[in-house]
C-alpha positions as CSV (number, residue, x, y, z in Angstrom):
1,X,0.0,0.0,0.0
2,X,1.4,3.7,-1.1
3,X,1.8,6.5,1.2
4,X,-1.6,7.9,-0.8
5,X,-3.7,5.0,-0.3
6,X,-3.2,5.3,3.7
7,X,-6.6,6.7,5.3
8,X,-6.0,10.0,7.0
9,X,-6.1,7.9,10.7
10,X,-3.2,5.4,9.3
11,X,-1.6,8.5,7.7
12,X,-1.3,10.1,11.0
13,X,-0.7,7.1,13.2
14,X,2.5,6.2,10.6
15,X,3.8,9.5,11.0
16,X,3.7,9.8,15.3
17,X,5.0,6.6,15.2
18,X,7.9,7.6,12.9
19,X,6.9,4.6,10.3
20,X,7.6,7.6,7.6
21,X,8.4,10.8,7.7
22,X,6.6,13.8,7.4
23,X,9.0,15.2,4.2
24,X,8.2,11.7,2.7
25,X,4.1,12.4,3.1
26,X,4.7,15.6,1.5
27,X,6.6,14.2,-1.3
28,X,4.2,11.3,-2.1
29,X,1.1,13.4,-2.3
30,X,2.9,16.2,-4.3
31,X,3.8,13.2,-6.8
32,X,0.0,12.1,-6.6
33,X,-1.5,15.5,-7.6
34,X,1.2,16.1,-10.2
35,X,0.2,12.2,-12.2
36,X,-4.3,13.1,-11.5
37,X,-4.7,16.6,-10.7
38,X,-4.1,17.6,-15.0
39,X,-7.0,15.1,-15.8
40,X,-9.7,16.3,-13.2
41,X,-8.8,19.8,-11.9
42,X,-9.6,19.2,-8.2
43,X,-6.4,21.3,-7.0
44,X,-5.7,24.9,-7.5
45,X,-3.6,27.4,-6.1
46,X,-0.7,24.7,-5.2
47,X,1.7,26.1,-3.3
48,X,5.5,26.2,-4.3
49,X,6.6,22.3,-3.7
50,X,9.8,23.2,-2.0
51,X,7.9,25.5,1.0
52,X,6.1,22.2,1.7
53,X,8.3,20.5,1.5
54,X,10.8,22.8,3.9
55,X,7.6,22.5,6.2
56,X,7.2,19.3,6.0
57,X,10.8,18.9,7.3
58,X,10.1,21.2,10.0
59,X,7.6,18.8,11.5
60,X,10.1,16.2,10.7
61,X,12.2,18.1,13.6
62,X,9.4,18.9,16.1
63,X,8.5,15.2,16.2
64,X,12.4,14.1,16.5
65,X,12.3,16.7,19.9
66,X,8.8,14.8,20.6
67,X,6.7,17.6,19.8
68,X,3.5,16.6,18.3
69,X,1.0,19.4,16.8
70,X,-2.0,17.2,16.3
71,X,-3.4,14.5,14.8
72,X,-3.1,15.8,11.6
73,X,0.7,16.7,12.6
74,X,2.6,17.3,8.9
75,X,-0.4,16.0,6.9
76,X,-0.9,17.8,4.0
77,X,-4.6,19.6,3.4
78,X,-6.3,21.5,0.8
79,X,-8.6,24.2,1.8
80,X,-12.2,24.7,-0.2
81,X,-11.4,28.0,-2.2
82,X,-14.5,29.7,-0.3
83,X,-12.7,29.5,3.1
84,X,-10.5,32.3,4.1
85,X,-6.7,30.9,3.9
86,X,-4.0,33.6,5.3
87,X,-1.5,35.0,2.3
88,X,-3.3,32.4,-0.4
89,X,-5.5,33.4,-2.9
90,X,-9.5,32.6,-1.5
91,X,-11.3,33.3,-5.1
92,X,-14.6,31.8,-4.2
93,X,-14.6,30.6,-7.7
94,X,-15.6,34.4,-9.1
95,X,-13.4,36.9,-10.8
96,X,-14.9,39.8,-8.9
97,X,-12.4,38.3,-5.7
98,X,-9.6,36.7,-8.8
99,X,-6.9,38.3,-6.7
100,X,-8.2,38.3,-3.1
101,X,-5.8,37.1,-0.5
102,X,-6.8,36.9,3.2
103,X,-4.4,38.4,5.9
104,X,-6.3,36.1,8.1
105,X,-7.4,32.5,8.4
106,X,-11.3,31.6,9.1
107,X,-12.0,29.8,11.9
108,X,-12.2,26.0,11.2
109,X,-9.0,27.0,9.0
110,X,-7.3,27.7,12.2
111,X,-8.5,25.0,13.7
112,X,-7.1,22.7,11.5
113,X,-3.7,24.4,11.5
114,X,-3.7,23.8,15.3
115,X,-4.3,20.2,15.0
116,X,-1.2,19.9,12.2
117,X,-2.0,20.1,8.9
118,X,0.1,22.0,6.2
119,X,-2.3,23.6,4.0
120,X,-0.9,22.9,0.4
121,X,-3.3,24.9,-1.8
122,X,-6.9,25.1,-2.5
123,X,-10.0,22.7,-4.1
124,X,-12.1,24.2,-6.4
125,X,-15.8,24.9,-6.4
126,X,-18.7,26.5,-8.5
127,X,-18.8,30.4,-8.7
128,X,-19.7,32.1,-4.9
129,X,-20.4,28.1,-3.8
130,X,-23.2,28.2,-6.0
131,X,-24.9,25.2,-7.6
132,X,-24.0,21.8,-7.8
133,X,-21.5,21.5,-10.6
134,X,-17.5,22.7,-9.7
135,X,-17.3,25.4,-12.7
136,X,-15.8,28.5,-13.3
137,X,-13.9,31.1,-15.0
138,X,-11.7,31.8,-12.7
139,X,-10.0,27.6,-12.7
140,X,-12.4,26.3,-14.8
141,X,-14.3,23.0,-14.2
142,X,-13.8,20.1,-12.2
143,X,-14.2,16.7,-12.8
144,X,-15.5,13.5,-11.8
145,X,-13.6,11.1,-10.3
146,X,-15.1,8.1,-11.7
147,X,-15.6,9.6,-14.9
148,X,-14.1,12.8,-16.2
149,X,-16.6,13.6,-18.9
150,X,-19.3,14.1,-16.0
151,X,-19.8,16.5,-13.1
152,X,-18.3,16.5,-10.1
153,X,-20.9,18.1,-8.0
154,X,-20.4,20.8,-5.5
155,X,-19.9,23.2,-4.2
156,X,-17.3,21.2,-2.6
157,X,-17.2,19.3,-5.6
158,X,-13.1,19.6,-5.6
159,X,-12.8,18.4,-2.4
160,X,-14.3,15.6,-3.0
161,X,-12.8,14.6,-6.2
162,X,-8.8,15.7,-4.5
163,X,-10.3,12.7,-2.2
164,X,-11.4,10.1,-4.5
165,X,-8.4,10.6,-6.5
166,X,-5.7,10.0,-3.2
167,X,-4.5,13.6,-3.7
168,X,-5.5,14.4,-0.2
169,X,-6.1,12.5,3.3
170,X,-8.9,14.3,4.2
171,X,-11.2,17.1,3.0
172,X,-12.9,20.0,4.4
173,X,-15.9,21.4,2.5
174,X,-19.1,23.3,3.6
175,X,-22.8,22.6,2.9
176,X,-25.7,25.0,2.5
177,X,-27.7,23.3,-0.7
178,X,-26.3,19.3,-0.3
179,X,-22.4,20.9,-1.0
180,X,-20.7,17.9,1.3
181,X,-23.1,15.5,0.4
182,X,-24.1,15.8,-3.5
183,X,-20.5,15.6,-4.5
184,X,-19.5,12.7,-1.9
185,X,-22.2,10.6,-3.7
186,X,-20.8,11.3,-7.0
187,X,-17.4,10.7,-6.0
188,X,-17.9,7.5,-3.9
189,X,-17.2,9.1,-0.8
190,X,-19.2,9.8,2.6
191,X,-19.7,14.1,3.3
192,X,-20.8,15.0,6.1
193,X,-23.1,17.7,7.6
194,X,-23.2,18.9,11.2
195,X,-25.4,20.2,12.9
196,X,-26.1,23.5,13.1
197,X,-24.3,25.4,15.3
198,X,-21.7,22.3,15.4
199,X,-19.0,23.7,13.4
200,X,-19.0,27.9,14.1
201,X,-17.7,30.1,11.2
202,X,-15.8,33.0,12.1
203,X,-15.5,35.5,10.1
204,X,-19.3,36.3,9.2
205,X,-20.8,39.3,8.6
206,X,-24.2,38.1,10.3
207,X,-24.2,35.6,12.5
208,X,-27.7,35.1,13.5
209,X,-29.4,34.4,10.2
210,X,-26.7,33.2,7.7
211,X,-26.9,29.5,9.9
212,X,-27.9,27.2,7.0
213,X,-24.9,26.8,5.8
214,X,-22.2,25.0,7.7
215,X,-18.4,24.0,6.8
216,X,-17.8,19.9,7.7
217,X,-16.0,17.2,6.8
218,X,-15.1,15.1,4.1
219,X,-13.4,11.3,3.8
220,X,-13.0,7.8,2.8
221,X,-14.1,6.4,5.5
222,X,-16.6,7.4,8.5
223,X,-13.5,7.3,11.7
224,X,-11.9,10.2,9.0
225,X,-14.9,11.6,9.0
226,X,-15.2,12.1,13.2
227,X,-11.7,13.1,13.5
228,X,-11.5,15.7,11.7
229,X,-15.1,16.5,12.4
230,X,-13.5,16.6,16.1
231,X,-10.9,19.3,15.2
232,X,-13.6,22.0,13.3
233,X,-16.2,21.4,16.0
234,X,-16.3,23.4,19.3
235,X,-18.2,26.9,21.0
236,X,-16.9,29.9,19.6
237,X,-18.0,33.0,21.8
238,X,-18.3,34.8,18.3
239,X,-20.5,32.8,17.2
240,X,-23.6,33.1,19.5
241,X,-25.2,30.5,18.1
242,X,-22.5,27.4,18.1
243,X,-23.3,24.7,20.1
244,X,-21.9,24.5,23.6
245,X,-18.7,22.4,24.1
246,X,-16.3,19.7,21.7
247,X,-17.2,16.4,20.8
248,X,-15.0,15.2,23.1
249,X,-15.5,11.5,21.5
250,X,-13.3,12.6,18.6
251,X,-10.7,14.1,20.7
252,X,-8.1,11.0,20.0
253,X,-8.1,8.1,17.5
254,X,-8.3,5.3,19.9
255,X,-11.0,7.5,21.7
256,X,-12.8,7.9,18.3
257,X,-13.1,4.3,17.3
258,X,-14.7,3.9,20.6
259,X,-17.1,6.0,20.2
260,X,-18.1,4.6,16.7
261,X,-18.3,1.1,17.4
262,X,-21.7,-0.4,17.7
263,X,-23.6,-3.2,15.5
264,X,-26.6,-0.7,15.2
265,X,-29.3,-3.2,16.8
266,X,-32.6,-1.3,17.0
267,X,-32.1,1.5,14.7
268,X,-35.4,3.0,13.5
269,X,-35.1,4.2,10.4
270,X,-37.6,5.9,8.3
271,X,-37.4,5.6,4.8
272,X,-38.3,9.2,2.7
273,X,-37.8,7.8,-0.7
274,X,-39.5,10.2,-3.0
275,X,-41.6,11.6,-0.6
276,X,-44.3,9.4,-2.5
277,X,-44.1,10.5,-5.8
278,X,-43.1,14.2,-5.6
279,X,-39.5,14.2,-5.8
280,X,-38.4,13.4,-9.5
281,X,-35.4,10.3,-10.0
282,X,-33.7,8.7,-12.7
283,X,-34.2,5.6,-13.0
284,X,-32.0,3.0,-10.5
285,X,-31.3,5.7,-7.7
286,X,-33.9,4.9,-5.4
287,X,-33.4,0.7,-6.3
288,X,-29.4,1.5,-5.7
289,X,-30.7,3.2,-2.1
290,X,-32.8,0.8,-1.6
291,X,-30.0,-1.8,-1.4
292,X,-28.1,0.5,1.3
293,X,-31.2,0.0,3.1
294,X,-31.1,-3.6,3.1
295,X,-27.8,-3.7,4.3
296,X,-28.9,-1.8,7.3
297,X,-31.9,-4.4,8.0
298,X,-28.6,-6.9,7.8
299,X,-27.8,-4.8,11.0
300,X,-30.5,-5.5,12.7
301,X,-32.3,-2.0,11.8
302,X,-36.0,-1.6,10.9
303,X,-36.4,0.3,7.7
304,X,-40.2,1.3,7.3
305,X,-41.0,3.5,4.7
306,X,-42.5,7.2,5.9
307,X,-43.3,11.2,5.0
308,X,-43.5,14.3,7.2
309,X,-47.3,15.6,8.0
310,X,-46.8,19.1,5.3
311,X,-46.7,19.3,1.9
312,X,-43.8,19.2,0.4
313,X,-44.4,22.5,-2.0
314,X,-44.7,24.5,0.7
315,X,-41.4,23.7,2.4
316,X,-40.1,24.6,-1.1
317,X,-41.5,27.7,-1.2
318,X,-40.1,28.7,1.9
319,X,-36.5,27.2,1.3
320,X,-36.6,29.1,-1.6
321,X,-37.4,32.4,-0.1
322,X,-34.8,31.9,2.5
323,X,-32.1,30.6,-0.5
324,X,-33.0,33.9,-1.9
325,X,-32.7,36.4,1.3
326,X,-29.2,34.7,2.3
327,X,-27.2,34.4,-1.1
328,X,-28.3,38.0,-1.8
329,X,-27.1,39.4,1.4
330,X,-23.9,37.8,0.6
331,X,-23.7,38.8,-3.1
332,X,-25.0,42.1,-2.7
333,X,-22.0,43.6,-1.3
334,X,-20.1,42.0,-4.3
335,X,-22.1,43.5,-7.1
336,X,-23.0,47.2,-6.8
337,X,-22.8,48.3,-10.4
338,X,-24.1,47.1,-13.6
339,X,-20.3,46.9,-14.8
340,X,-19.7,44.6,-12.3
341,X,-22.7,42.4,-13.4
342,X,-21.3,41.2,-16.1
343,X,-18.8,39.2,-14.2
344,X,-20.9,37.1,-12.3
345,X,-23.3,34.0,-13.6
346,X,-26.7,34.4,-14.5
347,X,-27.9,31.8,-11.9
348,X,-25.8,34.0,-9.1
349,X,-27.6,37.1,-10.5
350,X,-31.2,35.4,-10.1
351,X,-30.6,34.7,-6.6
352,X,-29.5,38.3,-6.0
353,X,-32.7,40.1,-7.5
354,X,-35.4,37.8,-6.2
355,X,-33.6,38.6,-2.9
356,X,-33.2,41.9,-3.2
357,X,-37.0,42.2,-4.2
358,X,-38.3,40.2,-1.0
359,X,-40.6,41.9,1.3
360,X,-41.6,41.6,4.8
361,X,-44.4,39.8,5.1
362,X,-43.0,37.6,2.4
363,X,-39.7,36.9,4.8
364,X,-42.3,36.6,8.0
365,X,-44.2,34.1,5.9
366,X,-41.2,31.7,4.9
367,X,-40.1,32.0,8.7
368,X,-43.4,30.7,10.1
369,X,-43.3,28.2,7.5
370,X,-39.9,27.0,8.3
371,X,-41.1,26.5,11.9
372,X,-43.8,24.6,11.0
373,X,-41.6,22.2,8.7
374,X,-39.2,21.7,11.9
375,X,-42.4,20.6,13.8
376,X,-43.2,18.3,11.2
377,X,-39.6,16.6,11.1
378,X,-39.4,16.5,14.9
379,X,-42.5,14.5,15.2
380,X,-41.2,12.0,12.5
381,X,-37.8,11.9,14.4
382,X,-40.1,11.3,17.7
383,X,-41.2,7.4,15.8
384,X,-37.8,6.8,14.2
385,X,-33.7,7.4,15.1
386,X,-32.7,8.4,11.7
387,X,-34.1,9.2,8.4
388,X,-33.0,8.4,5.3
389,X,-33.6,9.9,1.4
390,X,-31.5,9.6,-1.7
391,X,-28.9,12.1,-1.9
392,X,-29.2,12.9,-5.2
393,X,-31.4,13.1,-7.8
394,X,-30.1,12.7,-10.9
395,X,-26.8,10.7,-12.0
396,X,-23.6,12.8,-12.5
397,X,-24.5,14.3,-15.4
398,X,-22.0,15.2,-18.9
399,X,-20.1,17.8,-18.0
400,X,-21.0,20.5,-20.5
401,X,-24.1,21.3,-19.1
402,X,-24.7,23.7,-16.7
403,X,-27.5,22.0,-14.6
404,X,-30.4,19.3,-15.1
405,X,-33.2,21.1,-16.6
406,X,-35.5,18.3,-16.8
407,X,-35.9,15.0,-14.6
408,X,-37.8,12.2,-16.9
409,X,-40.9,14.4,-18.2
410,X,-40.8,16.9,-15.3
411,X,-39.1,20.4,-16.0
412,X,-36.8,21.9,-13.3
413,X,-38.5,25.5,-12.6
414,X,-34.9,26.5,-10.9
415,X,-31.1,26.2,-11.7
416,X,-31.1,24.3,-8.0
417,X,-35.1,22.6,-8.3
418,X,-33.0,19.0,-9.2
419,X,-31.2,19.4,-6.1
420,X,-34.5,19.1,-3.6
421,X,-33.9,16.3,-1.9
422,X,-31.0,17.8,0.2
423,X,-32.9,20.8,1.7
424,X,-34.4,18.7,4.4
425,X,-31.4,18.0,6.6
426,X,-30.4,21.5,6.0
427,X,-34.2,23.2,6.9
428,X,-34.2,21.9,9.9
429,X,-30.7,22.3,11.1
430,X,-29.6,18.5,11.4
431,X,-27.3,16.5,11.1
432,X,-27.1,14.1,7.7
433,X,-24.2,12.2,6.4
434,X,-24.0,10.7,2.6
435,X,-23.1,7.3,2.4
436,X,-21.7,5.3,-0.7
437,X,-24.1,2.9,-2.1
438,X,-22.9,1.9,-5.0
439,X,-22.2,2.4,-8.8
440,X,-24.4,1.8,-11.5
441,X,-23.7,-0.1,-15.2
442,X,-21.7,2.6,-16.2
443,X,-20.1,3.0,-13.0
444,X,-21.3,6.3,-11.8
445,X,-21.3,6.5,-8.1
446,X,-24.4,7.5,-6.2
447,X,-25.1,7.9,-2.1
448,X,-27.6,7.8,0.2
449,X,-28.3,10.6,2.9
450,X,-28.7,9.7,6.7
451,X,-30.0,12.5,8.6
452,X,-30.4,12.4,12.7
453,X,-31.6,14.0,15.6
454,X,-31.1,17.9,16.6
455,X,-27.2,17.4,17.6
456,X,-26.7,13.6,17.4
457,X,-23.8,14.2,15.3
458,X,-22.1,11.1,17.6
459,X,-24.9,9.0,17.2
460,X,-25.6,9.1,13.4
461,X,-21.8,8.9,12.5
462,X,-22.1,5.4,14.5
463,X,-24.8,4.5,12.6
464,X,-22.6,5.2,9.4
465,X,-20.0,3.3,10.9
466,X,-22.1,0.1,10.7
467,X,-23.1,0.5,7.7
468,X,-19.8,1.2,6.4
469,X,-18.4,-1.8,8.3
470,X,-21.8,-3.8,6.5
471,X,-21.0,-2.7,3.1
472,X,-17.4,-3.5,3.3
């Protein structure tokens, strides 16, 4: 096994226990994304190899004088280009910010740092995070791990594809629309969303409203997953609204595996499917979920299929309304004349003017209607422990189009309609993890979201440990 095929736990356990140097890491993985990164564009803004290598070395030297940083101690990490990276470019895919570099690191950046990692360069995403295809004409487009004449999702849709490809250990990403899950399923990898309030951003200029989206992690393998879901997590006094405390489980490796390890007897889970008949598939997504779900019955789960009590237009409706307010508030500060218009994509420019035109009651409404939609997922999370739904809808698609405008005869009204199925987790603030499920005939990868309780990030990463261990 190379250096690159090691997960990020190995990695890190090889490197404390001085199995391989830290210079050596750096070396393989530079050789990795020179030989895959020209075919699928994962990577950008590398950083000169001899600085990481030089740091590399100088983690070589603090482990020789038994000083250990982390768990990711000397592991080399790329940072999703819309996280804040001190003195490297953070372009958000767009060329309005082409030439921005940070003075500062964001928080979970820093967080990261502290635990070790040696941030090598960026992975690329859509323009401003936006939609689920890794495009733009800043880096151009990403591709698909699996098969490079087809999408690889997004927004962290380079992360992902830096993952399936060995170019990285582990992945950070964020997730506001189904951005760590969508391009986890495509890639044949598990992305995972916290809760809200689990991982705190820092930096923001509003930190009350702007909680939809959240950064998380990204892996192989679901003990990846925790660990470095261990290091972003934690209470950040700016962030009013982060959740109290670390996940003190993930603290360790040893302590980690611990706390994953269960055979998942009596798991409830309730099966969302299509939400009986109003979310549009292609055909062999919800057969390919299906089979997750019977590996989880091999577990000892029950799987029994189910639906929240409110119709599923009008969570839409208010999703949308919120998608609108928050990317415009964002976006807004951006694009302030019509010149600068005309460097930003038409889907970006939609979001901005429907959320620019919103009114008050129209904001009140979608509020009221948001609570209502918790209520309804809290009463279904009262019968069962976790629920589960397709992550995607539609197979990685060729690589020239923007975005799925149609699903069999059903037209997608919006750039993000196709993308439905991942609002749920994020509506309601929970927790939801994609899981691998397979390939189909032509070997394109699709995954199959988990979502749990109000903070049981613990509990529905052991779940995915089972089923990972199941699946196997």
């Amino acid at each position: 096994m190379s250096i690159t095929d090691l997960s990020a736990t190995q990695l890190s356990t090889a490197i404390h226990a001085r199995d391989m140097s830290c210079r050596e890491v750096m070396s393989a993985y530079l050789a990795q994304i020179e030989q895959r990164n020209p075919a699928v564009n994962a990577i950008v803004s590398l950083r000169d190899p001899d600085e990481l290598l030089t740091e590399a070395a100088a983690c070589d030297e603090e482990l020789a004088h038994g000083l250990s940083r982390g768990w990711m101690h000397g592991m080399p990490h790329a940072v999703k280009d819309l996280a804040e990276t001190k003195g490297l470019r953070t372009t958000s895919g767009s060329r309005l910010l082409a030439d921005f570099v940070p003075q500062y690191d964001c928080l979970v950046v820093a967080r990261m740092k502290a635990a070790g990692c040696i941030v090598i360069g960026k992975t690329n995403v859509p323009e401003f995070g936006l939609g689920s295809h890794t495009f733009n004409d800043v880096f151009g487009t990403t591709r698909n791990a699996l098969d490079h004449s087809r999408s690889a999702g997004g927004s962290s849709g380079g992360a992902a594809v830096a993952l399936a490809t060995n170019m990285v250990p582990v992945a950070d990403g964020s997730d506001y629309m189904g951005s760590l899950r969508n391009p986890a399923a495509w890639n044949g990898i598990y992305g995972f969303r916290p809760s809200q309030g689990r991982v705190p951003a820092w930096p923001e200029r509003d930190v009350y409203l702007s909680n939809m989206s959240t950064e998380g992690p990204m892996a192989r393998n679901v003990l990846d997953i925790a660990m470095l879901l261990g290091t972003q997590a934690g209470y950040d006094a700016r962030s009013p609204l982060s959740l109290q405390g670390k996940l003190d489980e993930f603290a360790t490796i040893t302590s980690a595996a611990a706390a994953l390890s269960s055979d998942a007897c009596d798991v409830r889970i309730g099966w969302l499917g299509d939400l009986r008949g109003y979310l549009a598939f292609e055909p062999g997504i919800l057969e390919l979920c299906e089979t997750g779900l019977r590996t989880l019955a091999s577990l000892g789960c029950s799987v029994e299929p189910t639906m929240f009590e409110m119709e599923p237009e009008r969570v839409w409706d208010a999703w949308l309304v919120w998608r609108n307010l928050l990317v415009a508030a964002s976006l807004a500060p951006l694009i302030t004349d019509e010149p600068k218009r005309g460097f930003v994509k038409p889907e970006a420019l939609w979001e901005l003017d429907r959320g620019l035109a919103l009114t008050a009651p129209q904001i009140t409404h979608a509020a009221v209607e948001r609570t209502a939609f918790n209520r309804a997922i809290m009463r279904l999370l009262d019968r069962f422990d976790v629920l589960a739904i397709p992550t995607a809808q539609v197979w990685p698609f060729k690589i020239e189009e923007r975005w799925p405008t149609r699903i069999g005869d059903r037209e997608m009204d919006t750039y993000h309609r196709w993308m439905e199925a991942t609002t749920y987790a994020t509506f309601a603030g929970l927790p939801a993890i994609s899981v691998p499920v397979g390939v189909d005939e032509r070997g394109l990868a699709m995954g199959m979201q988990l979502i749990g309780r109000p903070a049981g990030d613990v509990d529905l990463l052991r779940v995915a440990a089972a089923y990972e261990g199941a699946a196997r």
